[in-house]
Each structure stands twice: as structure tokens, then as C-alpha cells.
N, C-alpha and C positions, 0 to 999 in steps of 0.2 A: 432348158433341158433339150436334148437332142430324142430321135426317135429310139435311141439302145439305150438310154437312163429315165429310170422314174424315179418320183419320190417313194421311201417306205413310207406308207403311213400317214398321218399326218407330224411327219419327223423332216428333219433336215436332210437326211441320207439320201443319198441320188444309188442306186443299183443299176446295175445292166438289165435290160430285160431278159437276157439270156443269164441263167445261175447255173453254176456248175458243181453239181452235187459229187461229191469227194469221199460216199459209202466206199466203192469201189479200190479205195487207193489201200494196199497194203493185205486186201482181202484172197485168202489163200487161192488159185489157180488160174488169178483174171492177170490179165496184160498189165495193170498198175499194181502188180504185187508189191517190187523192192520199188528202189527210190528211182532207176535209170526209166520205169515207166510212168512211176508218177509226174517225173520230173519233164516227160515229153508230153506229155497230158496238159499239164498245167502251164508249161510254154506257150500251146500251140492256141489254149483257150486265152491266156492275156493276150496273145498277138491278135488274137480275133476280134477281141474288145469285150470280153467277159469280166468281170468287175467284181460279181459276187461268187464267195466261192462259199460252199457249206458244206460241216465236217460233225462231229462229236465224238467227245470224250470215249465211246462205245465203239467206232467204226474200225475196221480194221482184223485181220484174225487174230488178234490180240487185244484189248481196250486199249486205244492209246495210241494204235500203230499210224491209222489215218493221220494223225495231227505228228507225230514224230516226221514223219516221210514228208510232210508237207511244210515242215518247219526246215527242216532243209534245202527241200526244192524252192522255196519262196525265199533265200537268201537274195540280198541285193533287186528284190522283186515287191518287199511287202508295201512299200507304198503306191505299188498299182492296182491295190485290190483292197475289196470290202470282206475281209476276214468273220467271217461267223460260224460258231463248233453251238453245240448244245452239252447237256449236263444232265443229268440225273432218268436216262431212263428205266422202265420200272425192271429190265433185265438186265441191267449193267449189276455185277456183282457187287459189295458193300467193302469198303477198304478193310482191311485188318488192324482189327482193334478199334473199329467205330461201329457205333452201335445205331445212330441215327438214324431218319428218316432221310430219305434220298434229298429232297428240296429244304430241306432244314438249314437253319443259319450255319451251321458248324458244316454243312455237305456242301453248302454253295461255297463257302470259304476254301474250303481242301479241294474243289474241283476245277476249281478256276486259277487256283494257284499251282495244278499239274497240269492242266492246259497251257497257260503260259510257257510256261519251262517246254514244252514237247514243240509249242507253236514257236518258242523262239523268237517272242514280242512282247512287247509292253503292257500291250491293249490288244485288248479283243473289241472288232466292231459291231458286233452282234452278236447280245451272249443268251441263250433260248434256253428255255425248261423244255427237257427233249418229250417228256409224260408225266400230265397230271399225277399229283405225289398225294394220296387221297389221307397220308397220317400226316402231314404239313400244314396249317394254315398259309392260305394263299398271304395273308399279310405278313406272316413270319417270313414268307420268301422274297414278297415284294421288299422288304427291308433292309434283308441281308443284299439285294441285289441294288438297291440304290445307294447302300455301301461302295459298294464297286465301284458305280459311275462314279460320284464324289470324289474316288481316289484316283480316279482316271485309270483303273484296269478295263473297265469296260465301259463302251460310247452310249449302246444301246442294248434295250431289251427287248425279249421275243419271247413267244412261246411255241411250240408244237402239238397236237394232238388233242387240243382243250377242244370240249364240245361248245356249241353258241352260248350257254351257258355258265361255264365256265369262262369261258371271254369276255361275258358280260362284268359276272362277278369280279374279277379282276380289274377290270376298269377301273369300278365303281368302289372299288378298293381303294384303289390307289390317289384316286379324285378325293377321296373322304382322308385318308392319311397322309397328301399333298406328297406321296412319293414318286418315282420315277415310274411312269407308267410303260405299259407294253406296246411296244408299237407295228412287232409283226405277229403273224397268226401262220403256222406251215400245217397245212394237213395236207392228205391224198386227195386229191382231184385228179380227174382227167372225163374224157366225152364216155369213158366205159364205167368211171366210179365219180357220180354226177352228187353223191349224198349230200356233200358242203354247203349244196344250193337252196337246204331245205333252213338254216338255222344258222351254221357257222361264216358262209359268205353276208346273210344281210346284219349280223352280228358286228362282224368285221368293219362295216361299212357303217355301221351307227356309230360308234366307238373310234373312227378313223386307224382302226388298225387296217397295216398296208398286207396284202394275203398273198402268202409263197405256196405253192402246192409242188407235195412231191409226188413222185409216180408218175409224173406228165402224158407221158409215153406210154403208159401203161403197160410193162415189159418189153415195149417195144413193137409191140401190135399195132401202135399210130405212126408207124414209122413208114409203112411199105415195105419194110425188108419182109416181111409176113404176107405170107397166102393162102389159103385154102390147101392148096396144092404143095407148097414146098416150104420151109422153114431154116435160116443158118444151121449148121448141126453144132456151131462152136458159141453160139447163144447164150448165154446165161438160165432165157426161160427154156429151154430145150435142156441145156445138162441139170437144172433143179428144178423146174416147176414145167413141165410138159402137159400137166393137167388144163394152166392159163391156155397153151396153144388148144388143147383138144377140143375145151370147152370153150370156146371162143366165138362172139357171134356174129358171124362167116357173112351171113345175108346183111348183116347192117356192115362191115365191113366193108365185103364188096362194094355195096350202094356208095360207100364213102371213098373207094378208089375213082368209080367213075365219078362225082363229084369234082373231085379234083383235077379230073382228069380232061373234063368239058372244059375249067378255068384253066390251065395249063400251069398248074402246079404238082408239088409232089405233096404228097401225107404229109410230112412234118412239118412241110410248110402250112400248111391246113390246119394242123392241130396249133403248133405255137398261135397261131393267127388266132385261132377261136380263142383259145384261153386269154389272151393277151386284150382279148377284146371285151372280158367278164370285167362288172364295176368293182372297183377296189383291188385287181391283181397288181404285186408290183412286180415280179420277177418270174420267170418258168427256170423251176430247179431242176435239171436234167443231169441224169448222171453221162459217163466218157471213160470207155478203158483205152482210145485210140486218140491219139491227136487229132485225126481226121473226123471222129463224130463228136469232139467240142466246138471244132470249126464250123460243121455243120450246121450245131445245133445254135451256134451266132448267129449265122446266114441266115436262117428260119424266121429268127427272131424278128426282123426287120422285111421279109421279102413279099409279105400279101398282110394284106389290110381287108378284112373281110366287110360288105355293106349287109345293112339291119336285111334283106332278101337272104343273103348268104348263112346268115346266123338263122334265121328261121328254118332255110334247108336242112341244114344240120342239127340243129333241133328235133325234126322231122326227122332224119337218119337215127341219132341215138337220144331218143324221150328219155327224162327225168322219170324215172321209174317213180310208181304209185308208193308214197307212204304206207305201210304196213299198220301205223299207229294209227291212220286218218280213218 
């Protein structure tokens, strides 16, 4: 393994450390709307050395649209990439004429056989439960999905948004019904939503699931394009969510510009760094409506190595806020 590929998991798959989250593509007013921007997005992030790319059945301003667009752009490209969409989240609308539970044998079946056709592939290399399906037994799901692998539609499994809990259980599911087990875990993380550290990271790491977090960046606030003072106005968190910029905490922020600013890096190299440096992370899923901030967000991946002093700092900067339950 080189320093831009890890193992997921305790699985075969080698990822980029850099993952390139693919919400964005097809999503009504952003820069990868139609296919000529996805299609420079997704260029610009293989040429970087971005490997994993992550998409679902849901993304898009239409369901379906992210994986269409990208089933295109990825012509003559798919064997440079670790292909992963998800399935069944609890807001994706219910097909017409099915009455099922979202994770159900009959859902995983019809979901993966219209991801295929949109992706324009064989095989999907990472097929994820995008939210816990609370009317599914998790073993009805694990079954219908080692279906798949068996027929070779799909290599590996994952899941999204399970609580430590839930990650457990599935495991120890799958261990007792000797089926195909789960070998990634994606939830939000980042140094501003630190929750995972309390359940789902040491979860992750018992169970040798490999852990993807989305929201890295946390809108973007870990990036340095943010300041107290001034904001992109062509933003994403500025045209929908201006409330993340308002309420935002400025003083630990700051504290984290000069931080980096002593070691002569930038913010995103700071944040990849630290994440990259938690036990059991195997990829940072960053989204990119520009060619230029997939590229970047490659560079990152590889360009500071934080020491156990460094990780303490920051620590210090953004504390694991107090359990409410404890």
C-alpha cells in the first residue's frame, strides 16, 4: 500500500485516502449539474489519484440523476475507480407498485438492478444501506445482499448511518448466518460533529469495519475559504444553509487558522490530516463541484502527517463535547 490507498476494513479493497463524494453531481444549480460538469469533476479527481468515488440511488435533483451522469462520464474510465452508490434511504420515495420496506429482499433486488443500468456496469464495488430500515430484519437484508456478491453484481458491502449498535448487531449477524459481512461504516464526522467517537468509531474498529465519514469539511468551514469576516457568496452553505456560517464557532475556528498557520499549512490540510490520523478511518469522502477542489482535496490527503502533540492541540481546539446521556 502506498500513502493515498488503505485497506477498507478488514477487506481486500485498497481506497484512495482521498473519496470523492458524487451528492453534488446532477443537483439542481451547482456547477456538476448536467454531464459536461460532472464529467470535468470526475476527470480531474482520477487524474489526481482518487479511486473511491461515492454516489446513491437518491443523489441528484432527481433519484437516479447522480448515478445516470456518472454512468456516462465514467465511460472507458470504470476500471480506474472503486465505484460505491447506496440504496434504500428512508427519504427516497417507494417505486410504483411496491409496497415493501425499503431494505427488504424484494428493495435490494429492484435497487441494484436500476443502479446498474444508470452506472452503466457490471458490478458495483461497494453496495451500502444508505439508513437503517427499522420494518427490515437486518438478516433479511444481509441475505438478499450476499445474493449479489455471489452473482458478482456486487464485491462489497457497507452500510451508512447505523448507530454503534446497529454495527454491532450486524456483524454478529452475519458471523452467526456465515453471510457476507459489512465491511464499511459512513457516518458524519468531522473536528465540528465529533459524535462517532463516542460508540460508532470504537464499534467500527471492534468488528474491523473500515470507517468513511461524510461531511469532512463540515460545509466547508474546515476548509479556510471561511472567516469570521467574509464568506464565498456562490457557496452552497451561504445560498441554503447561512445559519451553519452564522452560528459557527468563530473562536475555535480562529484558534485553528493560527494552528496551522505556525506549521505552515492550510485548513484542509489540517483537517484531512487529523481525520486520516483517527484508528480505523479508511477514506475522507469529500464532495467537488469544480475540478480544482477534487484536486485539492487529493493533495490534502497526503500533504501533513500530524505527531500524537499535534492531535492533542486540536483536541484542545475542538473538545468532544460532554455526553448529554453520561
Amino acid at each position: 500500500m502506498t500513502d493515498d490507498q488503505r485497506r477498507l476494513g478488514a477487506s481486500g479493497l485498497l481506497v484512495s485516502t482521498a473519496g470523492l463524494g458524487c451528492n453534488n453531481f446532477g443537483r439542481a444549480g451547482a456547477r456538476t449539474e448536467d454531464l459536461a460538469g460532472t464529467r470535468a469533476v470526475l476527470d480531474a479527481a482520477i487524474d489526481a489519484g482518487i479511486t473511491l468515488l461515492d454516489t446513491a440511488e437518491s443523489y441528484g435533483s432527481e433519484p437516479g440523476l447522480s448515478e445516470t451522469l456518472m454512468g456516462e462520464a465514467l465511460k472507458g474510465k470504470r476500471d480506474r475507480v472503486v465505484l460505491a452508490t447506496k440504496f434504500g434511504h428512508r427519504s427516497t420515495p417507494r417505486r410504483r407498485g411496491f409496497l415493501g420496506a425499503k431494505a427488504s429482499r424484494a428493495a435490494v433486488r429492484q435497487s441494484v438492478e436500476a443502479s446498474l443500468v444508470r452506472l452503466q456496469t457490471d458490478w458495483i464495488d461497494l453496495y451500502q444501506v444508505h439508513t437503517p430500515d427499522p420494518d427490515t430484519p437486518i438478516a433479511e437484508t444481509l441475505d438478499a445482499l450476499s445474493d449479489l456478491v455471489r452473482e458478482g453484481k456486487v464485491r462489497y458491502l457497507g452500510h451508512s448511518n447505523f448507530t454503534g449498535w446497529q454495527l454491532a448487531e450486524a456483524a454478529l449477524v452475519a458471523d452467526a448466518r456465515r453471510t457476507v459481512p459489512f465491511v464499511s461504516a459512513q457516518n458524519h464526522y468531522s473536528l465540528l460533529a465529533r459524535g462517532a467517537e463516542r460508540e460508532v468509531l470504537p464499534a467500527a474498529q471492534r468488528f474491523g469495519v473500515g470507517f468513511l465519514p461524510y461531511f469532512p469539511l463540515h460545509n466547508g468551514l474546515l476548509t479556510g475559504k471561511f472567516t469570521r469576516e467574509s464568506a464565498p457568496a456562490d457557496s452552497r452553505i451561504m445560498r441554503q444553509r447561512p445559519h451553519i456560517y452564522e452560528n459557527a464557532p468563530w473562536d475555535a475556528l480562529d484558534a485553528y487558522r493560527r494552528f496551522c498557520d505556525e506549521r505552515g499549512i492550510t485548513m484542509l490540510e489540517a483537517t484531512f490530516g487529523w481525520l486520516l490520523a483517527q484508528p480505523g478511518l479508511s477514506s475522507v469522502i469529500a464532495g467537488a463541484t469544480t475540478p480544482e477542489q477534487g484536486a485539492a482535496n487529493a493533495a490534502a490527503a497526503t500533504a501533513w502527517t500530524p505527531t500524537p502533540a499535534d492531535l492533542a492541540e486540536i483536541d484542545a481546539i475542538f473538545p468532544l463535547p460532554v455526553d448529554p446521556a453520561a
